[in-house]
C-alpha positions as CSV (number, residue, x, y, z in Angstrom):
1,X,9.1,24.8,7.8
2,X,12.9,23.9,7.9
3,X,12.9,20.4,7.4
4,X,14.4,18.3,10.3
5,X,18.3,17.6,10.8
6,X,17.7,13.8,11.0
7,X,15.6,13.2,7.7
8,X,17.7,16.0,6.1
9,X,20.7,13.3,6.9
10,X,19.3,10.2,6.1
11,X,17.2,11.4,2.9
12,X,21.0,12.3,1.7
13,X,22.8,9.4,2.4
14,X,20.1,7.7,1.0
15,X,20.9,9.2,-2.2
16,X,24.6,9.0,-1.7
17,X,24.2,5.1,-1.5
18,X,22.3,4.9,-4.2
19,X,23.5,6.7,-7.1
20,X,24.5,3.8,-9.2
21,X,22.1,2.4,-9.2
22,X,19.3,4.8,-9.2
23,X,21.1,6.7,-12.1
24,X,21.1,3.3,-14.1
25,X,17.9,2.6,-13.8
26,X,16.5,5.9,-14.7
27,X,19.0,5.8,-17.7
28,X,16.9,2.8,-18.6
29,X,13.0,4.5,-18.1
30,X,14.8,7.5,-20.5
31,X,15.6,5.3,-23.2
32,X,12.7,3.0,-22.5
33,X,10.5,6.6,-22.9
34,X,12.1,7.6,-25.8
35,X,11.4,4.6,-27.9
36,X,7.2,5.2,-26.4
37,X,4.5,2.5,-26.5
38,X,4.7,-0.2,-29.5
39,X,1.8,0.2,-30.7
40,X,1.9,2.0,-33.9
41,X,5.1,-0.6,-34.3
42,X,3.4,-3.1,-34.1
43,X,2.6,-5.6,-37.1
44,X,-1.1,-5.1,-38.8
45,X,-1.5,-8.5,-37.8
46,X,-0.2,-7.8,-33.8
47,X,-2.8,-4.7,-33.8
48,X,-5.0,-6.7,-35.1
49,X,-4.5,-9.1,-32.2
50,X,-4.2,-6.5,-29.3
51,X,-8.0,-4.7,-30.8
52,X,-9.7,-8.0,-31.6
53,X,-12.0,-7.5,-28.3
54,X,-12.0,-3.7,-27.9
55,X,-15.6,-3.7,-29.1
56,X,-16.6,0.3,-30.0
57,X,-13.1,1.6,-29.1
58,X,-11.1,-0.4,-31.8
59,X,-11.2,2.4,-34.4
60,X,-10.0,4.8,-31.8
61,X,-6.7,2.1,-30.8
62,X,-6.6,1.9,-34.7
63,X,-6.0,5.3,-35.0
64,X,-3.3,5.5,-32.8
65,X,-3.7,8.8,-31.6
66,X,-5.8,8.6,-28.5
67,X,-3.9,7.8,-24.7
68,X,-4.1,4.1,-24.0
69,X,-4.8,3.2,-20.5
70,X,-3.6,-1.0,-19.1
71,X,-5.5,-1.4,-16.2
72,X,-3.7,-4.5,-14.0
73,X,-6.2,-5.8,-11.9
74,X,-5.5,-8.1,-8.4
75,X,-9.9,-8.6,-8.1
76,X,-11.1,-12.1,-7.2
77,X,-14.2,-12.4,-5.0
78,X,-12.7,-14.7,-2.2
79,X,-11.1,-11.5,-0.8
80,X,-12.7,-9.0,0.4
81,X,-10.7,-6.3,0.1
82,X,-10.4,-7.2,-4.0
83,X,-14.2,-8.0,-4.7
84,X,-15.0,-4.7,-5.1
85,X,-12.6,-4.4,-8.1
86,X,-15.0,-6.4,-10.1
87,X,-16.5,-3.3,-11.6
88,X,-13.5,-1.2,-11.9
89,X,-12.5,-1.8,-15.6
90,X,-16.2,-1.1,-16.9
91,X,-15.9,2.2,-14.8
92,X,-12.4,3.2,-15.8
93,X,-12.9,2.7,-19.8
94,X,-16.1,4.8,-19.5
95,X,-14.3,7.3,-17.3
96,X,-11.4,7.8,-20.2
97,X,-13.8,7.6,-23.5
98,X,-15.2,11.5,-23.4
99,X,-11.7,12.6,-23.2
100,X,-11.0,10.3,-26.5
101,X,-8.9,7.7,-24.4
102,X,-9.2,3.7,-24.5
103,X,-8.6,1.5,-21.7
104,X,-7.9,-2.0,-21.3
105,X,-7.3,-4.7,-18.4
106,X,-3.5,-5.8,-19.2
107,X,-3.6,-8.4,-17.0
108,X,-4.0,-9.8,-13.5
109,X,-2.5,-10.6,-10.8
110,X,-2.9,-13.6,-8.0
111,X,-3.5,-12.1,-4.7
112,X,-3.8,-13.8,-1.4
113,X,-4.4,-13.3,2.3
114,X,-2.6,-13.7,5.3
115,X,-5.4,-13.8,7.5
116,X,-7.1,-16.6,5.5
117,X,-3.6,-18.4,5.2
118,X,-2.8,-18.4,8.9
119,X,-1.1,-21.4,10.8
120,X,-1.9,-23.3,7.1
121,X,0.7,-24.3,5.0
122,X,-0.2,-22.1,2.1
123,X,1.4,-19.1,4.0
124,X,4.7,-20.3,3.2
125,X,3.9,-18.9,-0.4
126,X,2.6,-15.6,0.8
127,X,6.2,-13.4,0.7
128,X,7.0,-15.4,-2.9
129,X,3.6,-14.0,-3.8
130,X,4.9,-10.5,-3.3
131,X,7.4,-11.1,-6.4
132,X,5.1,-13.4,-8.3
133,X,2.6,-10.5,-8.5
134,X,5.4,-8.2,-9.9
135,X,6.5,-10.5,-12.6
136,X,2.7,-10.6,-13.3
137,X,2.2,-7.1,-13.4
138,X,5.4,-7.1,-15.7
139,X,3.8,-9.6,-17.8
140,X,0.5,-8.0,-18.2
141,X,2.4,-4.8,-19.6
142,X,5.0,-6.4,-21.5
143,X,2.9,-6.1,-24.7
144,X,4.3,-2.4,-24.3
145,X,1.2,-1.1,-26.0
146,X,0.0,1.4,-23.3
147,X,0.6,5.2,-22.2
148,X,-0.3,5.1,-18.6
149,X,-1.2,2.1,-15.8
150,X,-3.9,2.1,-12.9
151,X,-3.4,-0.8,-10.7
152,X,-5.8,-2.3,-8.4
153,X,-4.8,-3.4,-5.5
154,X,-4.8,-3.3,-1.6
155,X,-3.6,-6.3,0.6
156,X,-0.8,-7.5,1.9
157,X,1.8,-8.6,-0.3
158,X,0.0,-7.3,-3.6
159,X,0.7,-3.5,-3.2
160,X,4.0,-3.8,-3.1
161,X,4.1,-6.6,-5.3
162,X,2.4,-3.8,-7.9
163,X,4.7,-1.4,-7.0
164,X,7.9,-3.1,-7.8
165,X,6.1,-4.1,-11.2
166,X,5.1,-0.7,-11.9
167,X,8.6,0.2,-11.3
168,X,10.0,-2.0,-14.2
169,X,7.7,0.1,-16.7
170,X,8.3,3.1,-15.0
171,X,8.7,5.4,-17.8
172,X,4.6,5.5,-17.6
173,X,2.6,7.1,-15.2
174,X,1.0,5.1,-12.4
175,X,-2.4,5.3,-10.4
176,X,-3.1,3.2,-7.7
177,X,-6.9,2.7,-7.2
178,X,-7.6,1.3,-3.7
179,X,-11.1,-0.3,-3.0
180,X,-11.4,1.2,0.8
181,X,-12.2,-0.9,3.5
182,X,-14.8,-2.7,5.0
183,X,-17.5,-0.6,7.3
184,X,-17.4,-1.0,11.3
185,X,-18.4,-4.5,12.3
186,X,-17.3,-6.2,15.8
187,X,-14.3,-4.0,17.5
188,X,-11.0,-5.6,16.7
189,X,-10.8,-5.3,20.8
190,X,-14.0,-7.3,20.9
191,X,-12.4,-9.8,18.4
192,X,-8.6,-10.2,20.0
193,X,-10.6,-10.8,23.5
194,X,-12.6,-13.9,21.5
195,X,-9.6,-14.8,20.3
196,X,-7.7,-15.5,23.9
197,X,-10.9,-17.0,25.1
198,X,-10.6,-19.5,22.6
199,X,-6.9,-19.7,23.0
200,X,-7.3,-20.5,26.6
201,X,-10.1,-22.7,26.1
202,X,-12.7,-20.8,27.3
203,X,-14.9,-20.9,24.4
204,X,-15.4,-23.3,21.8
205,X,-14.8,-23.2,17.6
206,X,-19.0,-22.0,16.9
207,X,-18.8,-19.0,19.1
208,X,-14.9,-17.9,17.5
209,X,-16.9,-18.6,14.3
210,X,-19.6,-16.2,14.9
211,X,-17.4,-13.2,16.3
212,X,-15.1,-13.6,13.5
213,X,-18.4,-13.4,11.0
214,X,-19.4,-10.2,12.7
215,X,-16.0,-8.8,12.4
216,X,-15.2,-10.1,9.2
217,X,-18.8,-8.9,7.3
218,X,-18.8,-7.1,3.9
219,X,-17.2,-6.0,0.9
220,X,-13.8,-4.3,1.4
221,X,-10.3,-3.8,3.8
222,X,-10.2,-5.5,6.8
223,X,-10.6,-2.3,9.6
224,X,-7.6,-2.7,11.2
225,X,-4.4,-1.7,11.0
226,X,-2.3,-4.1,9.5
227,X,-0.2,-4.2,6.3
228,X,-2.7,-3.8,3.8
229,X,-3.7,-0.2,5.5
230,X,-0.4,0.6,6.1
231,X,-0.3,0.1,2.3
232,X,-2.7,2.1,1.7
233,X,-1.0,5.0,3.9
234,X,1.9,4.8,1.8
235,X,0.5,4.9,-1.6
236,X,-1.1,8.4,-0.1
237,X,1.8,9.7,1.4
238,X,4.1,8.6,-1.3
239,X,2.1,10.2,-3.9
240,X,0.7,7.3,-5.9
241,X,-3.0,7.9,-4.6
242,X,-5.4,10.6,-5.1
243,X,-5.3,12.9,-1.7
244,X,-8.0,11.6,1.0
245,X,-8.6,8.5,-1.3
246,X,-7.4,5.3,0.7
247,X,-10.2,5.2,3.5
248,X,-13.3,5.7,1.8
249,X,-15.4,2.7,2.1
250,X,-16.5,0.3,-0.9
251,X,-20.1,0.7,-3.1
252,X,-20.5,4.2,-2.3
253,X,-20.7,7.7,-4.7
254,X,-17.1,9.0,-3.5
255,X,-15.7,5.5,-4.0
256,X,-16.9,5.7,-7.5
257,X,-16.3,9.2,-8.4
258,X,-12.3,8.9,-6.9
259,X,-12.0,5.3,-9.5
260,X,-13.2,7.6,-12.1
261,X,-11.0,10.7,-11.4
262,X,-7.9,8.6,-10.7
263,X,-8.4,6.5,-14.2
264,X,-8.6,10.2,-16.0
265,X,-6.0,11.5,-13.9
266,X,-3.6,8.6,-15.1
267,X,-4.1,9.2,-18.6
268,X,-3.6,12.9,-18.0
269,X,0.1,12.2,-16.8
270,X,0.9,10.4,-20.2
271,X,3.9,11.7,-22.2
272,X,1.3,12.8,-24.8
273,X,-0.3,15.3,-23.1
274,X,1.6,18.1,-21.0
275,X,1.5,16.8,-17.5
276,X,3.9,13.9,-18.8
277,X,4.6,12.6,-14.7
278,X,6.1,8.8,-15.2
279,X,6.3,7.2,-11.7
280,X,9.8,6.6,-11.9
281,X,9.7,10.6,-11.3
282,X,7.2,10.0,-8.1
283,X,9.6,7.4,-6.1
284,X,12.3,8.8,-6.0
285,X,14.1,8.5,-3.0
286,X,12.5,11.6,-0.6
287,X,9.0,9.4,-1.3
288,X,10.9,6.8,-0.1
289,X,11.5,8.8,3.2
290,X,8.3,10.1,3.1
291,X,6.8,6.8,3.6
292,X,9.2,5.3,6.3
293,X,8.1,8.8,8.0
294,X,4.3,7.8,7.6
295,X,5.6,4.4,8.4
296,X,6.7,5.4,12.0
297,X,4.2,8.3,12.8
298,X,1.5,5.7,12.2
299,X,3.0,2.9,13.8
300,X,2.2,0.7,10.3
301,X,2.8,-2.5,9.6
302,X,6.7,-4.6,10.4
303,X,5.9,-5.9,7.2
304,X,6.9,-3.0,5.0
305,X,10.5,-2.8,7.1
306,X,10.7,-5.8,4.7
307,X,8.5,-4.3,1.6
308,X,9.7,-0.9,1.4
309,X,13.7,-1.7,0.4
310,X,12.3,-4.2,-1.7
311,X,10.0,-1.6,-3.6
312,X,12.8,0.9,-3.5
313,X,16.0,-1.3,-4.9
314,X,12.9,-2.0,-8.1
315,X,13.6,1.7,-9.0
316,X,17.3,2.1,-8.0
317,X,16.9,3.2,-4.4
318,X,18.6,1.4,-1.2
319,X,17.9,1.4,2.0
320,X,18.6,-0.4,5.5
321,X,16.7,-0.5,8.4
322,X,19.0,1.6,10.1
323,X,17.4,4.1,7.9
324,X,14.2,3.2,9.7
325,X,15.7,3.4,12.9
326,X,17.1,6.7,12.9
327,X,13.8,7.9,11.2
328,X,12.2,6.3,14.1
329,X,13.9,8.5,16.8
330,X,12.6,11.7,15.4
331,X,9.7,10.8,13.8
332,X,6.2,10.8,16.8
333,X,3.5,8.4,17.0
334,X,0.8,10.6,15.9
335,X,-2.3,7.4,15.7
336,X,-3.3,4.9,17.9
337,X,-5.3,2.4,15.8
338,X,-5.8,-0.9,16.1
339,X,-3.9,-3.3,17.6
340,X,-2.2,0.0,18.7
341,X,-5.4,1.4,19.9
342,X,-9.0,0.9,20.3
343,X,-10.0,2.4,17.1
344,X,-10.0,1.1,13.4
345,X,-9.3,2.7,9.8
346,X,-13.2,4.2,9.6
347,X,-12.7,6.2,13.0
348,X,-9.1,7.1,11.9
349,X,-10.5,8.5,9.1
350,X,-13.5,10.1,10.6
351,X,-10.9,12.1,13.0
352,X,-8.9,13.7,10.5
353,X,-6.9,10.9,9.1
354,X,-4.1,11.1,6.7
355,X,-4.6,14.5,5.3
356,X,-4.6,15.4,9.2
357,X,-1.7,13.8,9.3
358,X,0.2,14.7,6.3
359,X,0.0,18.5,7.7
360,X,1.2,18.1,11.4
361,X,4.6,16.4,9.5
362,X,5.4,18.6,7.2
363,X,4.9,21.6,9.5
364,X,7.1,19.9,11.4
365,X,9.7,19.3,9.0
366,X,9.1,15.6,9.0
367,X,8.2,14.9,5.2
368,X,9.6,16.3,2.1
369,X,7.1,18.8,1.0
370,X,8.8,18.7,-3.0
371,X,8.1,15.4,-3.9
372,X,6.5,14.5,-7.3
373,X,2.8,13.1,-7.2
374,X,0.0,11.8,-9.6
375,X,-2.6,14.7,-7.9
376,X,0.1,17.2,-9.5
377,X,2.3,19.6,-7.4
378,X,3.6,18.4,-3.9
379,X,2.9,16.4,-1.2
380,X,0.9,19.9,0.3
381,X,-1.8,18.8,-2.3
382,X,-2.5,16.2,0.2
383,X,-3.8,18.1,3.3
384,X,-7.0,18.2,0.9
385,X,-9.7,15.6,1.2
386,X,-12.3,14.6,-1.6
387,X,-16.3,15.2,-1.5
388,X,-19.0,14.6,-3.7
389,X,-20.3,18.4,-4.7
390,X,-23.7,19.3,-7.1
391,X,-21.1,19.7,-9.7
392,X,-19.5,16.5,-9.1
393,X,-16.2,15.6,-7.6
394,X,-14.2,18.2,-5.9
395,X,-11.5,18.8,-3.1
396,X,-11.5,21.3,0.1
397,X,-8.9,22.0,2.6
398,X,-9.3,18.8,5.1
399,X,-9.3,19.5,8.8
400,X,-6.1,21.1,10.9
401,X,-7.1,19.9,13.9
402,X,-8.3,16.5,15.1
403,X,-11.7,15.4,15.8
404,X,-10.3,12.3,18.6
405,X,-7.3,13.2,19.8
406,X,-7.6,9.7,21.5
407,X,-7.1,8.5,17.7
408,X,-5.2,11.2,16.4
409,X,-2.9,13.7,17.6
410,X,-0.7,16.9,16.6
411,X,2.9,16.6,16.3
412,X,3.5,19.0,19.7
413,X,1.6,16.6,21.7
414,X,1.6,13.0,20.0
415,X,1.3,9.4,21.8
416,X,5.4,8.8,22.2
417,X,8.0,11.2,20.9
418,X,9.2,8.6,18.9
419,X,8.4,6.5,16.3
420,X,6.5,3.1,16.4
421,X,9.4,0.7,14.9
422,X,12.5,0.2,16.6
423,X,16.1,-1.3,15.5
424,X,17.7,-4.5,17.7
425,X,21.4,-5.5,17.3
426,X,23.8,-7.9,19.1
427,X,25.1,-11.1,18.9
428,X,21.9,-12.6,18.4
429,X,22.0,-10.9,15.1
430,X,19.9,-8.3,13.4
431,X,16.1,-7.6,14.3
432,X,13.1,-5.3,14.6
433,X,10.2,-4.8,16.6
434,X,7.1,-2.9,16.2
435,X,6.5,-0.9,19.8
436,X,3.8,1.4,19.0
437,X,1.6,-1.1,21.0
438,X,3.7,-2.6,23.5
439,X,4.2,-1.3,26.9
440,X,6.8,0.8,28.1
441,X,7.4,-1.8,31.3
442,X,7.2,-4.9,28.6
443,X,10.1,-3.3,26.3
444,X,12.7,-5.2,27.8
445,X,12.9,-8.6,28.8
446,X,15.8,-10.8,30.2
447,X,14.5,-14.9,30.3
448,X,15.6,-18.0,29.5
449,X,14.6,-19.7,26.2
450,X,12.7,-21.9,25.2
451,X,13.6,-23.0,21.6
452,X,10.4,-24.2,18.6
453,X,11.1,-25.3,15.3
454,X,7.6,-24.1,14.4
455,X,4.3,-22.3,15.4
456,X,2.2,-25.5,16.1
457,X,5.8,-26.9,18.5
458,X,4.8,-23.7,20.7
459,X,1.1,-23.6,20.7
460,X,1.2,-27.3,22.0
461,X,3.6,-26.7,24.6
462,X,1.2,-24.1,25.7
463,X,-1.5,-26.1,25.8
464,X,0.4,-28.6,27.6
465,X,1.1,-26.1,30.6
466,X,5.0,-25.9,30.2
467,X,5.1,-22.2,29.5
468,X,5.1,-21.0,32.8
469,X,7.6,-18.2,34.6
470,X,9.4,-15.6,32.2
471,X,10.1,-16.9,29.2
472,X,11.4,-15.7,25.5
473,X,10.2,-17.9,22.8
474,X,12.7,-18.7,19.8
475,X,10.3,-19.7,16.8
476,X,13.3,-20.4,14.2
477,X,13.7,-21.8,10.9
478,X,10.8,-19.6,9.8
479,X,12.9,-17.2,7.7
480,X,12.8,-16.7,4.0
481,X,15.3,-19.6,2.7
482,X,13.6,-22.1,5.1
483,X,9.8,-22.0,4.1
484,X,9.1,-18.5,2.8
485,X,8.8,-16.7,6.3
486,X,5.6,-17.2,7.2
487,X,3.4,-15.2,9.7
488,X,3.2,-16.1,12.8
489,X,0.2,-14.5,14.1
490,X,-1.4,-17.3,15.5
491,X,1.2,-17.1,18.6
492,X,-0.6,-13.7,19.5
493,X,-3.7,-15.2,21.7
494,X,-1.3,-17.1,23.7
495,X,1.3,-14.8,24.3
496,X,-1.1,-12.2,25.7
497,X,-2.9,-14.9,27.8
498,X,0.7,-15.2,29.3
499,X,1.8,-11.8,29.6
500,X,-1.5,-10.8,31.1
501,X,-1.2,-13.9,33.9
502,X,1.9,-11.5,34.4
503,X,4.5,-13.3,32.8
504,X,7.4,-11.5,31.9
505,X,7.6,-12.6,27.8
506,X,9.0,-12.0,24.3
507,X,8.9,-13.5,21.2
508,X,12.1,-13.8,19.1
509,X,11.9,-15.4,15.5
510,X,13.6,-15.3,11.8
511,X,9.5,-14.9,10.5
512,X,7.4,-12.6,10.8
513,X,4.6,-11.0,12.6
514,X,3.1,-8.5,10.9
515,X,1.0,-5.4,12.1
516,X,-0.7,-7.4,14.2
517,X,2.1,-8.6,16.9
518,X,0.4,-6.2,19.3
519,X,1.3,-5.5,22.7
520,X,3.7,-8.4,22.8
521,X,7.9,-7.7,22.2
522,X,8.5,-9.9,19.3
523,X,12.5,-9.4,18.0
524,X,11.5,-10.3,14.5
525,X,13.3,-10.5,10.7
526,X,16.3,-11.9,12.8
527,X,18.7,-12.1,10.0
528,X,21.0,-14.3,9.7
529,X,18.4,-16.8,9.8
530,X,18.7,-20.0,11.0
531,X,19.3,-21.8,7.8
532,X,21.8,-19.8,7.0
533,X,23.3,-20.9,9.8
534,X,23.2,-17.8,12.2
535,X,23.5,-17.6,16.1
536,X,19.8,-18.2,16.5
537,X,20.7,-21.6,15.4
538,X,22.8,-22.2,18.2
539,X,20.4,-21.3,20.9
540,X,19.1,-24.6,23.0
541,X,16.6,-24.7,26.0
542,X,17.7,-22.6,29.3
543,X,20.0,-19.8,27.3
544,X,20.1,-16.4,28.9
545,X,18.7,-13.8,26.0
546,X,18.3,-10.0,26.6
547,X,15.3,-8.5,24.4
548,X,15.9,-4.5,25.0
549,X,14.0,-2.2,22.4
550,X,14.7,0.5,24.5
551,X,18.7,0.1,23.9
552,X,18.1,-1.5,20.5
553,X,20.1,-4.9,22.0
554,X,19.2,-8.2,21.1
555,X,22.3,-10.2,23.4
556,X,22.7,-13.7,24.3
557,X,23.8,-14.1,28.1
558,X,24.8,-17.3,28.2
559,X,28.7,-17.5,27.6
560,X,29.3,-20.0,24.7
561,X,26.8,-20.0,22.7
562,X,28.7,-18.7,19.5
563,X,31.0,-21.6,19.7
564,X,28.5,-24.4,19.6
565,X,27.4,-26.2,16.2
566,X,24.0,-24.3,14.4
567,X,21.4,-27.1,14.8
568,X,20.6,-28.8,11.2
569,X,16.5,-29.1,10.9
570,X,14.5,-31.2,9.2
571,X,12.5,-29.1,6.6
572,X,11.5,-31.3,4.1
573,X,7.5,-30.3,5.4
574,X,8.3,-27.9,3.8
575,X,9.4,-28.2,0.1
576,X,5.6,-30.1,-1.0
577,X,2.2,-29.8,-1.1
578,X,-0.4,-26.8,-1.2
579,X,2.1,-25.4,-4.6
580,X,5.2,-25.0,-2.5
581,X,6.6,-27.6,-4.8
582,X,6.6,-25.2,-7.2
583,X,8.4,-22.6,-4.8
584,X,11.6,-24.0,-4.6
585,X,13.4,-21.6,-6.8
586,X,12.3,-18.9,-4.7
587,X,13.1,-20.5,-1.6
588,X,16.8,-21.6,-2.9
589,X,17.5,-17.7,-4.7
590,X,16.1,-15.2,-2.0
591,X,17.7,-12.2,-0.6
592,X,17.7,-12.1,3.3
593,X,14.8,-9.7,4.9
594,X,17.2,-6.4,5.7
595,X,17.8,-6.7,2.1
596,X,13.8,-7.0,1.3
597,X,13.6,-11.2,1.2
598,X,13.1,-10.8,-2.7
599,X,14.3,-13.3,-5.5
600,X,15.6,-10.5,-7.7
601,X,19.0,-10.1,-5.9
602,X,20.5,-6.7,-4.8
C-alpha cells in the first residue's frame, strides 16, 4: 500500500528538522558502541564488585564471554500495575542461562500513580517523576557493564520516563516487558456514574469506596484507557514490545511465557551475536510517526502529546504538536474504549486489538511498514498475536477482521474520519484537546469565564451553586513552572453533572487532564502558561472566550484583554511539603509542554 501524502509529509519534515541533532546523537551511540560494555575493563577489584552477588552465574560474568542482560525494574507492590514485576528478574535470569547468558537487576526506578495522587499535593511531582525515572534508569546502567536492557514498566509517567533513559544508552538493545492489566471488574461506565453521584451528593464516601474496590480489584493495569495503555500501545506499535504482548493479563502462562521470550529476545539483539538491533536503530523518527498514528487512531492519552517530543528529542528527534495535528486529520478513530466508549483494554483485546489494528493502518498507508523492531523485520511482524502451543510459545496470523465492531473498526468504516486529538491556536495561546469522546454538538463553546487559581477553588464554587448557565472554566497556574502541572481529573464528575443539566461547558487550563477528560472540551497544555506570564493570565471573571476544536481556535472575545497586567499568584503552597521541597530545581529549569515540560532543555 502507497503510504499516505500527509504522513509521507510530516515523517519528512520531521527528519528535515531534526538532522542535527538526530545525527549527533547517533554519532554518540556509534562511538559509545564501539568502545562496548566495560566489563572486561574493568579493574579485578570492580569485577569483583559487580559479581559479588551473582551466586552460580559469577564464573560465567568472569569469563566474560557470555551476553549480559541489566534488567531496570519500576516493581513496588502499592501499584498495581508494577506488583506483578516482583517475579520478573527470577524469571528473566533463568530464561537467559540455557543460552549461556547472565542477567542482572541494574537498578530501579520510583514509580507513582496519578490516580492514587489525585487532587493531593503529591501530584505536583508526578511530571518531575517522568525525568527522575530517566536519570534513574541512567543511573542503574551507568556501570556500563551490560549488552542488552529489558525494562519493566507500564504507568503513567514511568514508560516514558524508561524510554528516554533507554535512549541515553541507546547503543544497546531494549525490551520492554509490560505486566498486562488487571481482569474485568466494575465497568468504568459503572464507576464514572458512582463518581457524579458522589460529586452531586447523591451518595456518600462508603458506597464511592466500595465501587471503586470492585473496579479497582487485582494485580495489574487499570482497564481503561488512559496513559499507561496508551503506553502500552506505543511500545507495540513502535516496536519496543513483542507483537500481541501489551494486553495479556498478569499471573497467567502467556504472561509468563512472553517475559521469558522477550528477556531471550533482548539478549539476542546484542552486538555479540548477529541480530545486533540497538534501540537507537528502533526510534528513529518513522516510529515516532508510527506512534502519533496509533496515538490518534486510538484516541490515547493527551498525556503523550506532552511524552512523545519528550521521548523523541532523548534520541535526537523533534517534533511539535502541529505534527500531531496534521497526523490527526488523516489518521481515523478506529477504537472506542473507555472513557471513549463502553468497553475496556480486556474487550479491546478480545475484538482484535492492536494486531487488528496495526493491519487496517498500514493497508491504509497510515504507518510506516520499514521500521526497525526488537520481534526482527517490520512493523508487518505485528499483525501476529502470541499463544501458548504443546511446543511452547508460538505466533499465528491474528484476526483481519473485528470481533466488535462496536469496539473496533476497519479503516473504510471507523468511528470519525479523523483522528481523536485536535490542535487549538489563538490569542489565548497554544492548546490541545482530546475529542475522541466529546460530542460533535459540545466541540465548540462560546461563554463567559469564570477564572480558578486551583482545582479545589472550582470544585467549591460548585458546591456552592455558582456554576450555573454556560460557562468556560480557566483552572490556571497549574502549568509546569508553577507546581509541576498537575492532573486535574477530579473536575471531571462535576463538569459532566453540568454539561448533562444541559449546560453549555468547557474547561481551559495550563495542566492537564489526561486520558481521562472524557466527553467534556477541555483546551489543555495552554502554553504560555500563566507564570510565564501568558494571556491566560490576563483573563478575569465575565471575559468572552471561544473554545472551537472544530476550527482549531482558542480566541478571547473580549476586546482588551491583551493589554491588561498578567495577574501575579500566590504559589508558595506550592514549593513544600509531600518532597516538593525537593522539586524546586525542576520547577525553576523546565521546558514548556509543546516542548515536552522536561528539565533537560531542548
Amino acid at each position: 500500500m502507497t503510504l499516505n501524502k500527509t504522513v509521507k509529509e510530516v515523517t519528512e519534515r520531521i527528519i528535515a528538522r531534526s538532522a542535527k541533532t538526530r545525527s549527533a546523537y547517533l554519532e554518540r551511540m556509534q562511538a559509545a558502541q564501539s568502545k562496548g560494555p566495560a566489563r572486561a575493563h574493568l579493574s579485578c577489584s570492580g569485577q569483583a564488585h559487580a559479581y559479588a552477588a551473582a551466586g552460580g552465574d559469577q564464573e560465567t560474568l568472569a569469563a566474560g564471554g557470555a551476553g549480559h542482560l541489566g534488567i531496570v525494574t519500576a516493581y513496588n507492590d502499592m501499584l498495581s500495575a508494577h506488583q506483578p514485576f516482583e517475579t520478573y528478574p527470577a524469571l528473566i535470569r533463568d530464561a537467559v542461562r540455557p543460552a549461556g547468558g547472565t542477567a542482572q537487576v541494574a537498578g530501579g526506578v520510583p514509580a507513582m500513580c496519578d490516580g492514587i495522587t489525585q487532587g493531593e499535593a503529591g501530584m505536583e511531582l508526578s511530571l518531575f517523576s517522568r525525568d527522575t525515572i530517566a536519570i534513574a534508569a541512567g543511573i542503574a546502567l551507568s556501570h556500563n557493564v551490560y549488552d542488552a536492557a529489558v525494562y519493566l514498566g507500564v504507568c503513567d509517567k514511568i514508560v516514558p520516563g524508561l524510554v528516554i533513559g533507554a535512549q541515553a544508552f541507546g547503543h544497546i538493545p531494549a525490551v520492554f516487558l509490560p505486566a498486562g492489566p488487571m481482569t474485568s471488574g466494575l465497568s468504568n461506565d459503572e464507576k464514572a456514574n458512582i463518581r457524579q453521584k458522589f460529586a452531586a451528593g447523591e451518595i456518600g464516601r462508603e458506597e464511592l469506596l466500595k465501587a471503586e474496590m470492585a473496579a479497582y480489584h487485582g494485580p495489574g493495569t487499570c482497564t481503561f484507557y488512559g496513559t499507561a495503555n496508551t503506553n502500552q500501545m506505543l511500545m507495540e506499535f513502535m516496536g519496543l514490545h513483542l507483537p500481541g504482548s501489551s494486553f495479556v493479563t498478569p499471573g497467567t502462562p502467556l504472561r509468563e511465557a512472553l517475559t521469558i521470550e522477550g528477556a531471550k529476545r533482548a539478549l539476542s539483539l546484542s552486538a555479540l551475536g548477529n541480530s545486533y538491533t540497538p534501540v537507537c536503530d528502533v526510534l528513529d523518527e518513522k516510529a515516532y510517526v508510527n506512534g502519533i498514528t496509533g496515538l490518534m487512531a486510538t484516541g490515547g492519552s493527551t498525556n503523550l502529546l506532552i511524552h512523545l517530543i519528550a521521548m523523541a528529542r532523548a534520541g535526537g528527534v523533534i517534533l511539535d504538536w502541529q505534527d500531531f495535528a496534521d497526523l490527526s486529520d488523516v489518521v481515523p478513530l478506529l477504537a472506542r474504549v473507555y472513557p471513549n466508549g463502553l468497553a475496556d483494554v480486556n474487550h479491546f483485546h478480545a475484538a482484535g486489538g492492536l494486531g487488528y489494528m496495526i493491519g487496517e493502518l498500514l493497508n491504509a498507508g497510515l504507518l510506516h511498514p520499514d521500521t526497525k523492531t526488537v520481534a526482527g523485520g517490520g512493523l508487518e511482524g505485528y499483525l501476529q498475536e502470541p499463544f501458548l502451543a504443546e511446543d511452547g510459545l508460538t505466533f499465528r496470523p491474528g484476526t483481519k477482521t473485528s470481533l466488535n465492531d462496536a469496539i473496533l473498526r476497519p479503516a473504510s468504516a471507523p468511528f470519525q474520519e479523523t483522528g481523536g486529538l485536535a490542535r487549538l491556536t489563538g490569542n489565548l495561546g497554544t492548546a490541545v484537546m482530546k475529542i475522541s469522546a466529546v460530542g460533535e454538538k459540545h466541540r465548540v463553546v462560546e461563554a463567559p469565564v469564570r477564572v480558578f487559581h486551583d482545582q479545589e477553588e472550582a470544585k467549591a464554587a460548585f458546591k456552592a451553586g455558582e456554576l450555573t448557565g454556560d460557562v468556560i472554566l480557566v483552572v490556571r497556574f497549574q502549568g509546569p513552572k508553577a507546581n509541576g502541572m498537575p492532573e486535574l481529573h477530579s473536575l471531571t464528575p462535576f463538569l459532566s453533572i453540568m454539561q448533562g443539566r444541559g449546560q453549555k461547558v468547557a474547561l481551559v487550563t495550563d495542566g492537564r487532564m489526561s486520558g481521562a477528560s472524557g466527553k467534556i472540551p477541555a483546551a489543555i497544555h495552554v502554553v504560555p502558561e500563566a507564570l510565564d506570564a501568558g494571556p491566560i493570565a490576563k483573563l478575569q471573571d465575565g471575559d468572552l472566550l471561544r473554545v472551537d476544536a472544530v476550527t482549531g481556535a482558542l480566541e478571547i472575545l473580549t476586546p482588551g484583554v491583551l493589554e491588561r497586567p498578567a495577574v501575579i499568584a500566590d504559589l508558595s503552597g506550592n514549593q513544600h511539603g509531600t518532597g516538593r521541597e525537593l522539586f524546586s530545581v525542576f520547577r525553576n529549569t523546565v521546558t514548556s509542554a509543546d516542548t515536552g515540560a522536561s528539565v533537560f532543555g531542548d
